[in-house]
Structure formats: C-alpha cells, structure tokens
C-alpha positions as CSV (number, residue, x, y, z in Angstrom):
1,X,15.8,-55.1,-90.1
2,X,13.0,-53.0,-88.4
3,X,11.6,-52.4,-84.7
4,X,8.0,-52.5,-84.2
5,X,7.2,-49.7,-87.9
6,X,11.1,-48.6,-88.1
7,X,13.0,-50.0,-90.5
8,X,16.7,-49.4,-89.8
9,X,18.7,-47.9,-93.1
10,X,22.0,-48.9,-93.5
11,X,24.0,-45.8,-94.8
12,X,26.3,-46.6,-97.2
13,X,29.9,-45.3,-97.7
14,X,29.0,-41.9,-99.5
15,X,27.5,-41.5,-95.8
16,X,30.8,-42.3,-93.8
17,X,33.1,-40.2,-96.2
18,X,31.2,-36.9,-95.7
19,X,31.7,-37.9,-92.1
20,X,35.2,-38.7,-92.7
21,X,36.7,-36.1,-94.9
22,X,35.4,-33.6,-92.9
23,X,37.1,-31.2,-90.4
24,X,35.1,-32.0,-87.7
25,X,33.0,-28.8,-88.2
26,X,30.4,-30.5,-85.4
27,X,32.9,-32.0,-82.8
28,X,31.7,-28.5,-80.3
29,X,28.1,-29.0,-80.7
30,X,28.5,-33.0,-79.2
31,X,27.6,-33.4,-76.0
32,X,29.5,-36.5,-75.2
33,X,32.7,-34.8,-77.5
34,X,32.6,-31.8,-75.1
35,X,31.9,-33.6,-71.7
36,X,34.9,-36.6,-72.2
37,X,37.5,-33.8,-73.9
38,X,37.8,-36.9,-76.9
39,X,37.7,-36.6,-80.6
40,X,37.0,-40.5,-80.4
41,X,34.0,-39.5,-79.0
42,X,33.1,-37.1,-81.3
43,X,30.9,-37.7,-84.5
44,X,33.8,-37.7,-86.4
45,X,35.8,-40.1,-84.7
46,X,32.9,-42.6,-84.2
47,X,32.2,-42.4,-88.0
48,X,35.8,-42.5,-88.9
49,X,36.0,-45.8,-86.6
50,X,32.5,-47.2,-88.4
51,X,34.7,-46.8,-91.7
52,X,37.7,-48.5,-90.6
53,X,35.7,-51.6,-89.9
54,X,33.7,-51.3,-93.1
55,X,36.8,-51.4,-94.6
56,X,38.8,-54.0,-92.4
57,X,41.5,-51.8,-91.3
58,X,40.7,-52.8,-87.6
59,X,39.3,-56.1,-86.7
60,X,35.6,-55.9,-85.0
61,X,36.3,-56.8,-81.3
62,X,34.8,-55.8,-78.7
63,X,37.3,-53.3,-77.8
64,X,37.8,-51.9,-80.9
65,X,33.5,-51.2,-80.9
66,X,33.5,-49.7,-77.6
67,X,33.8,-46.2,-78.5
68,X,30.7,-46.3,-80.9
69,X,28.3,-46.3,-77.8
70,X,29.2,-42.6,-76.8
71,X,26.8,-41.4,-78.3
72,X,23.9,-39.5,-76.5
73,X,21.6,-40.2,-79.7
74,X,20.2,-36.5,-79.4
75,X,21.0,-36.0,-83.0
76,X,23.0,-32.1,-82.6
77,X,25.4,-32.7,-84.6
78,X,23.0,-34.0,-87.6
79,X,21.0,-30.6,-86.7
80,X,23.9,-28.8,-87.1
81,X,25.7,-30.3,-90.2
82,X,25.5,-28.5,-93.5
83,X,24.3,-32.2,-94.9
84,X,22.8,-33.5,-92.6
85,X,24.8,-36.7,-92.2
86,X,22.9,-39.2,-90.4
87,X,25.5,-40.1,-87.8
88,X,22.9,-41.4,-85.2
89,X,22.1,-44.2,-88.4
90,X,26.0,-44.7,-89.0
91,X,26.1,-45.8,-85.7
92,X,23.1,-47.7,-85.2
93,X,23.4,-50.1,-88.0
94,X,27.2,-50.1,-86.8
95,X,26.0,-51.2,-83.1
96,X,23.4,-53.7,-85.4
97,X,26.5,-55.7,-86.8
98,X,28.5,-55.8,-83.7
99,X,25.4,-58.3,-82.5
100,X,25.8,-59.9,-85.2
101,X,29.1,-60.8,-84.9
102,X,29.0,-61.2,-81.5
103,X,31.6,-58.1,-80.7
104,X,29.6,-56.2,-78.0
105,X,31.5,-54.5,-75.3
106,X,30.4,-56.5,-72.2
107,X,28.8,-53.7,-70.2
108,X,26.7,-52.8,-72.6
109,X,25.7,-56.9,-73.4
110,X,25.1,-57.4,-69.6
111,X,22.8,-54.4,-69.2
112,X,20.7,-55.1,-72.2
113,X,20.4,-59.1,-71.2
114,X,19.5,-57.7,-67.5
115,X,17.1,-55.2,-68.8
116,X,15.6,-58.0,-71.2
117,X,15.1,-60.6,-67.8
118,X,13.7,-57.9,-65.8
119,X,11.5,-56.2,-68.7
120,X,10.0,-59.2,-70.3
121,X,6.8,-59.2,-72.6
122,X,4.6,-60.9,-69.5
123,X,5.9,-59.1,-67.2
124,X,5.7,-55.5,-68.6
125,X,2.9,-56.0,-69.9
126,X,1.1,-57.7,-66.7
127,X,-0.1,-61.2,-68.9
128,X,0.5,-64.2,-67.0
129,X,2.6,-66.6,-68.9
130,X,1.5,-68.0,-71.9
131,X,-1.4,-65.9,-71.8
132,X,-1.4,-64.1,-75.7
133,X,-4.9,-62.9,-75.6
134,X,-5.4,-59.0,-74.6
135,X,-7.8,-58.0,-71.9
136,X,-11.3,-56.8,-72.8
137,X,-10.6,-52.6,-71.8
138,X,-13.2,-51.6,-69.7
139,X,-15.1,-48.5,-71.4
140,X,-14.8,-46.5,-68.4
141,X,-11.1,-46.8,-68.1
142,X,-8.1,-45.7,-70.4
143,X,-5.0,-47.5,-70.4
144,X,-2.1,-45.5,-68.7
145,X,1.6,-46.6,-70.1
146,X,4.4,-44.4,-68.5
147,X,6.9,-45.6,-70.4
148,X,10.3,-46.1,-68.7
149,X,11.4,-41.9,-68.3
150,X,8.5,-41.7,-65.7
151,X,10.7,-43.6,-63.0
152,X,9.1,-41.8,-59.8
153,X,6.3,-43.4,-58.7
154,X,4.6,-40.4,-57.4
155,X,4.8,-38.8,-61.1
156,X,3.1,-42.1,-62.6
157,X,0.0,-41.5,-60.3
158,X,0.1,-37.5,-60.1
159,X,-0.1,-37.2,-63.7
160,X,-2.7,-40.4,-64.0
161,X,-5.1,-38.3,-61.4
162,X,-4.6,-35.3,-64.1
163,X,-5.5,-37.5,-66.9
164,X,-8.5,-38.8,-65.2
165,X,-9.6,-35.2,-64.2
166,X,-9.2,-34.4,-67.7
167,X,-11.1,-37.4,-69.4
168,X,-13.2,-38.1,-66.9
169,X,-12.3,-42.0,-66.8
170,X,-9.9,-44.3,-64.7
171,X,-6.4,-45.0,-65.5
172,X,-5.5,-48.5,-65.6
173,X,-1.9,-48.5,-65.7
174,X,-0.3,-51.3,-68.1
175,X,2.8,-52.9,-67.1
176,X,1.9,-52.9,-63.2
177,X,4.2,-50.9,-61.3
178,X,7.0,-51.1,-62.4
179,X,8.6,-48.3,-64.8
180,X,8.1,-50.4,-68.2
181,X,10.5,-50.2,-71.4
182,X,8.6,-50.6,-75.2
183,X,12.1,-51.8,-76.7
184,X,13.9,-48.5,-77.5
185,X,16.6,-48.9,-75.4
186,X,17.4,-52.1,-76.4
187,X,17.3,-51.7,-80.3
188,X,19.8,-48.4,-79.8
189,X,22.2,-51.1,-78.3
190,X,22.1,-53.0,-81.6
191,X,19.7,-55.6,-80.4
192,X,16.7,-55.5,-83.1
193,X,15.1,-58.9,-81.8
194,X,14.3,-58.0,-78.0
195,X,13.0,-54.8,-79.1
196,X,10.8,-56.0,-82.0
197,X,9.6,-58.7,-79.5
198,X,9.2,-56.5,-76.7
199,X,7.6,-53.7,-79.2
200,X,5.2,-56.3,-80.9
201,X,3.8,-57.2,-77.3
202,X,3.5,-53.6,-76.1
203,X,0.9,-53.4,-79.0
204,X,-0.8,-56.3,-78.3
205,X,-1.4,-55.5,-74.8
206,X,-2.7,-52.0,-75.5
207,X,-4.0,-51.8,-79.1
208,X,-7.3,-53.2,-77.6
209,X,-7.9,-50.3,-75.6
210,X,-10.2,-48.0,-77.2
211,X,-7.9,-45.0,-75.7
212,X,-4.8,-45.0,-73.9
213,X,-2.2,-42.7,-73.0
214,X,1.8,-43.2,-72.9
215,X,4.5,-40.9,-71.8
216,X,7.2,-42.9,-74.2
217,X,7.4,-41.0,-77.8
218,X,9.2,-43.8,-79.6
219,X,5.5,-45.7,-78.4
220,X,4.0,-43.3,-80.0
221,X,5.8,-42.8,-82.8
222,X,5.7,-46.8,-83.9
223,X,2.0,-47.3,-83.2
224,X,1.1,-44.3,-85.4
225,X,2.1,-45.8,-88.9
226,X,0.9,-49.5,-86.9
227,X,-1.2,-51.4,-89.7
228,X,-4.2,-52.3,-88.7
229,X,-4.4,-49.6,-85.8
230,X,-7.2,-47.6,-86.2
231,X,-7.2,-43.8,-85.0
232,X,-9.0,-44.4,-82.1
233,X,-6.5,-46.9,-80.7
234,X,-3.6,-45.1,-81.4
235,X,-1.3,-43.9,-78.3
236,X,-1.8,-39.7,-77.3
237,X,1.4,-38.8,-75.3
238,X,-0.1,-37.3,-72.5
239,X,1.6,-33.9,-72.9
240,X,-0.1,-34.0,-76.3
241,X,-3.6,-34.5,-74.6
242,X,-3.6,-32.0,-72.0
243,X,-2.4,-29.3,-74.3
244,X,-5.3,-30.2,-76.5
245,X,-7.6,-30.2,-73.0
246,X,-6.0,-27.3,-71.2
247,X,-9.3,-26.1,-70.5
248,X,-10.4,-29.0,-68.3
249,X,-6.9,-28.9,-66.2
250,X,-7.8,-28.5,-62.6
251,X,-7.0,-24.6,-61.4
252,X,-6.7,-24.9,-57.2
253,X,-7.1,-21.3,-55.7
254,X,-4.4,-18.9,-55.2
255,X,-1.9,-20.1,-57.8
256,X,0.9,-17.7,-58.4
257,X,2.3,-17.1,-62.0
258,X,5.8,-18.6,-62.8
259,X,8.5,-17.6,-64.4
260,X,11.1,-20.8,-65.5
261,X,14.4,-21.6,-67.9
262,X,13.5,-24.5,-69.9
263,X,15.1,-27.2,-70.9
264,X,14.0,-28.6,-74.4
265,X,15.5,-32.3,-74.0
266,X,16.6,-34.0,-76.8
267,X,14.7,-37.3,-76.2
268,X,11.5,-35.8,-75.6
269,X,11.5,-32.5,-78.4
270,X,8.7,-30.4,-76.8
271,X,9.9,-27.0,-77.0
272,X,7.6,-24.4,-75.3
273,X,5.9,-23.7,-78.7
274,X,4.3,-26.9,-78.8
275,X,3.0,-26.5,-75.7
276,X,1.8,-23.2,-75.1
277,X,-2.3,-24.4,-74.1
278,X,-0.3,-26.8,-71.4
279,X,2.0,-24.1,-70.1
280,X,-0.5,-21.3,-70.4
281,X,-3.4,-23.1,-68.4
282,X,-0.7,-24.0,-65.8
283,X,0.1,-19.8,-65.2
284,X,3.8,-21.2,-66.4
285,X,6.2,-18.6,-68.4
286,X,8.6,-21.2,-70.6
287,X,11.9,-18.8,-71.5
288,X,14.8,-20.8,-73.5
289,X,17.9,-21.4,-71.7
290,X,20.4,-18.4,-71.7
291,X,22.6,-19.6,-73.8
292,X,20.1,-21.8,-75.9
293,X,21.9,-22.1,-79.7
294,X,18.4,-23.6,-81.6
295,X,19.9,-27.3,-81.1
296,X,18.0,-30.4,-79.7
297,X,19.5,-29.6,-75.8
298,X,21.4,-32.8,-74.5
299,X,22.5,-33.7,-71.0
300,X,23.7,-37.3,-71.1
301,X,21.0,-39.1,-69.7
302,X,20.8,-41.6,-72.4
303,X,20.4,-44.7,-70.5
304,X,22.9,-46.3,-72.7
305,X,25.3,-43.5,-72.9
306,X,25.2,-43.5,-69.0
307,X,25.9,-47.3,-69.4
308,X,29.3,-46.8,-70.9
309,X,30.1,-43.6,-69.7
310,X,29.1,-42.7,-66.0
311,X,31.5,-39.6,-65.6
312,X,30.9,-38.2,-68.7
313,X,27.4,-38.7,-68.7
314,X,27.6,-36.1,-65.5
315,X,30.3,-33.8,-66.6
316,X,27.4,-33.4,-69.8
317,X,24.7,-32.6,-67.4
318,X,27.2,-30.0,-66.0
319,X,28.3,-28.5,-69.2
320,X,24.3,-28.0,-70.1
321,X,24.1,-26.1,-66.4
322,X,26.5,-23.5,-67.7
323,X,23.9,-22.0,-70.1
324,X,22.1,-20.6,-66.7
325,X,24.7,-20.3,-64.6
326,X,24.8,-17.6,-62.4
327,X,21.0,-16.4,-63.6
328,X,19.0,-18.7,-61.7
329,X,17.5,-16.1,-59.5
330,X,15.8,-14.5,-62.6
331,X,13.1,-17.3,-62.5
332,X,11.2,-19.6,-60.2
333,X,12.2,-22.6,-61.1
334,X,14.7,-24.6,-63.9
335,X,12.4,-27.0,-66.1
336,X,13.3,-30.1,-68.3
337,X,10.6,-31.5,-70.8
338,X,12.0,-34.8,-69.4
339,X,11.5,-36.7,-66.1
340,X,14.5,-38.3,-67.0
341,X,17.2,-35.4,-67.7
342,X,15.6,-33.7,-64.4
343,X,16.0,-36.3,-62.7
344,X,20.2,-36.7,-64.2
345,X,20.9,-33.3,-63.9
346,X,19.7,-32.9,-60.7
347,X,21.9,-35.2,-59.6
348,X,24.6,-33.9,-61.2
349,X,24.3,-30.5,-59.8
350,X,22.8,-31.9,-56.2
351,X,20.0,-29.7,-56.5
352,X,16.4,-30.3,-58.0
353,X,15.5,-29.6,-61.5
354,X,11.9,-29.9,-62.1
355,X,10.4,-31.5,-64.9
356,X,7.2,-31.1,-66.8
357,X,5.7,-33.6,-65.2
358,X,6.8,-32.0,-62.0
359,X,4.8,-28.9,-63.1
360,X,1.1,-30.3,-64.0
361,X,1.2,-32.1,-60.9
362,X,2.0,-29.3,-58.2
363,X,0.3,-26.7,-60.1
364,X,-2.7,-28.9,-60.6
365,X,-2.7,-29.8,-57.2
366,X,-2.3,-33.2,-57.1
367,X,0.8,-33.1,-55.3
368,X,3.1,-31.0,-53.3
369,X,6.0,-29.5,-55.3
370,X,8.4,-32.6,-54.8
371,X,11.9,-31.0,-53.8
372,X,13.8,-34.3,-53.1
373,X,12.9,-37.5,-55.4
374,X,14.5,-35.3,-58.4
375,X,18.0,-35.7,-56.7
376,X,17.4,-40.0,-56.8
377,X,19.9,-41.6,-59.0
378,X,18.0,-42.4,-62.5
379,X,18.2,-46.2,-63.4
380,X,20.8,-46.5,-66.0
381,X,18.6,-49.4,-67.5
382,X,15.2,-47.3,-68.1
C-alpha cells in the first residue's frame, strides 16, 4: 500500500511486543499521554490495543479503534526510545485496516469524507472537470503551492511577494485560493486511496512547471524520489529557498535586531540550525525553548488529533507554553516553524505566537506585524 513514493510497512509482532512488554519508559515524553492524563493514550496503550486486535482479544469496532487516533504523529516517543519502535507505523497500518474493515470511528470517517468533497483533485488543483492535461507554465512564473498549514490568506500572498522578490518571477498559486491539502491528512486517517489520488494529481498539476515552490514537506518529500521527475521540477520548500537566497531578501530601513524563543514544530522539523542564512538575513536571534529536552516539540495541532480530541489538543498547546512560562519578557517575540501550531497555540493561550512565516513577511516588509489573525481558530480539516 503506498501514497504518492511511500510505501506503508506493516510492523510485525516483534514491533508490538517491544511496545508491549515495556514499562512505558516514553508515556512522559507523549504529548497527547501528558495533555489527556491517559495511559490509553499513551504509546504504550495504543500499541498494547494494536496487539489485542492482532491477536483477536477485542473485536475491531469502531469503538474499540477509537483510541488509536490520539496520536499527534510527532514521533517523541520513537525519538526517545532506546529502540526506536516505530509506534507512529504501528498505528498507521493499524488505522490502514480499520478502513478496511470498515471500523472507523465516525468523527474521524465524516471529516476525512468532508475534507475529500471539499479538497477534490479538480478543485485543488484548479482543472476544470475532466480536464487531465497540465497547463503549459509560463517561463516567467513559478508555481506557488501553500500547502494546507498556510491557512491565512495574508501569509499565502506575503510570503508569495517574498518569493517573487527573491526570484525575480510571478507566483502563480495552484489550487486557487483556497488552503489546498496533497493527501497527508487523509492517508494518516488510514485512507491510502484519497490520498494516493489526491497525491498523484498534485503531481500532475505541478510537475510541468519548470520551478515551483510549496510550503507542505510531505509535498516535498514524495516528489523528491518521484520517477520521472527531473531536478529541475522538483518542489523547494520555500523556507529551503530563501535560506539558500538570503542575500536577495528585501532589508527595509531601520530594522531592529530580535531576540525570540523558538518553537521547533514537530510537523515542520526546521530547527534554527537549518536555518541560520534565513534567520540571519532577517536580524532574527532563534534561542531554544527554556525547557527544550532535544525532542521533535509537539503541541497538538495535528488536524486529525484535533479531530478526535479538541480539549486535549489545547491542554497540549498549554503544556508546551510551560517551557517559557514566566520568561517571556527575555525576548521579543515567541516563534513556531509552523503557521499551523502558531496559529493552535495562540489560541490556546489567547495571545499571538508568531510563526516563521510571520517573520519574513513583517521583517521583509511586505506586511505589518499581524497581531490578531494568529488568535483565528485553525481548521481542524487542513
């Protein structure tokens, strides 16, 4: 079974015993664990429940299933185990079969069928129906996919205007205007066919394009092992292309050095490090959170986590706010790598968190530093 380049692996039962048999030596590092107080949450207790069904001590219903969607998919607790256990696999090929038997919890079917009639190829991708031939790209023009994390429209066309700046072309964004989805969501929920089908269109619709630019990293990720893709058509995440063309960033006058906490989200993985040119050329200081333990930093914004878990989704954003508390006036500003976890735990704390996409635009000058869209409730279906 694969989506788009990934094949999903099955782990077998050596995989679920280490799981199992073991004193749940990762149950504090799990955001969703810590933020619903549940060892049925925990990595542990999902595991343990995958093995139960593998071995037919508990029928697959859908309520017996439920409790293997709380999971953030930020992948701690594989960081942190000694063996690194693939739970995040475990899971996913455990979510896989509960399609296939037709055992998924109704939330989570609803949201993926809704997300699947509002996100169609067509639409998404801006083709007219039953129109399966790709646009001839215009060789002044680059195509601009957002991806679905880039909810806010003023951050799709602030960081387009930095991109054209920078390359000296027009964005033509793909998928209208509309925050567009390449699949991912849907194949975490266990549903391998909309997301290969949405997937397969996404390249069609912009592997013609002699350069484009996404802000979705499984996009990226999938179209770089692509066969038949050459080099030149292969997705840059845009973070990845103005670090490499810091120099050509616009500077306005007068800019002020900042000092921030930053949040290295888990679905996005860009700790200050890898983006030193970007953060440099923007006069931006990166320090890691307080109380930052070397893990992939999670605050529930998982769209499908917030699916089946609302309140713990928030109490995880408010768990992650402890590691600054009470030092926020020793920077200028809290930064997540991720539109999308600024955007949930700003809500969460009622009081904006920028992003990095918040930073290249106001410090480029493109756009006022926003202080009230990062507050707006993120759509749990993007």
């Amino acid at each position: 079974m694969t989506y788009g380049t990934f094949a999903l692996e099955r782990p077998g039962e050596r995989a679920r015993k280490t799981c199992v048999y073991c004193p749940r030596l990762c149950h504090f590092v799990c955001p969703a664990a810590t933020a619903e107080g549940s060892v049925t949450a925990s990595p542990w207790g999902m595991v343990s429940l995958v093995d139960a069904l593998a071995e037919r001590r508990i029928a697959w219903t859908r309520e017996n299933v439920e409790p293997l969607y709380h999971c953030t998919s930020c992948g701690r607790c594989t960081a942190f185990c000694a063996h690194g256990n693939p739970v995040a696999e475990i899971l996913l090929a455990a979510r896989h079969e509960a399609v296939e038997r037709g055992c998924v919890p109704v939330e989570v079917e609803r949201w993926v069928l809704d997300q699947a009639s509002h996100a169609d190829a067509h639409r998404v991708l801006g083709q007219g129906d039953g129109d399966a031939t790709a646009p001839v790209p215009d060789e002044d023009a680059f195509g601009w996919f957002p991806g679905c994390s880039l909810e806010d429209d003023a951050l799709r066309r602030g960081i387009a205007s930095v991109l054209e700046h920078v390359l000296g072309r027009k964005a033509v964004q793909l998928g209208g205007d509309a925050p567009a989805c390449c699949g991912g969501a849907a194949f975490r929920a266990g549903y391998a066919d909309i997301a290969k089908a949405q997937m397969e269109q996404a390249h069609h619709r912009i592997g013609g394009r002699e350069r484009w630019v996404t802000g979705c990293n499984t996009l990226v990720k999938s179209a770089s092992t692509e066969a038949g893709m050459t080099e030149d058509h292969r997705p840059q995440a845009w973070w990845t292309l103005l670090a490499t063309h810091a120099d050509r960033l616009p500077k306005p006058a007068r800019r002020k050095p900042m000092r921030v906490w930053w949040h290295a989200a888990c679905d996005a993985g860009l700790d200050p490090a890898a983006l030193a040119p970007l953060l440099d050329a923007l006069d931006v200081i990166a320090l890691p959170l307080p109380a930052w333990d070397g893990l992939p930093e999670c605050c529930g914004a998982d769209p499908l986590y917030r699916v089946v878990a609302p309140e713990g989704a928030q109490d995880a954003a408010r768990w992650l706010a402890r590691a600054w508390e009470g030092r926020e006036g020793e920077v200028d500003a809290i930064v997540s790598s991720s539109a999308r976890c600024a955007a949930h735990i700003s809500l969460a704390l009622g009081r904006p968190i920028l992003s990095l996409a918040d930073l290249v635009v106001t410090r480029c000058g493109t756009q006022k530093r926003r202080r009230s869209s990062s507050t707006r409730q993120p759509k749990a279906g993007v």
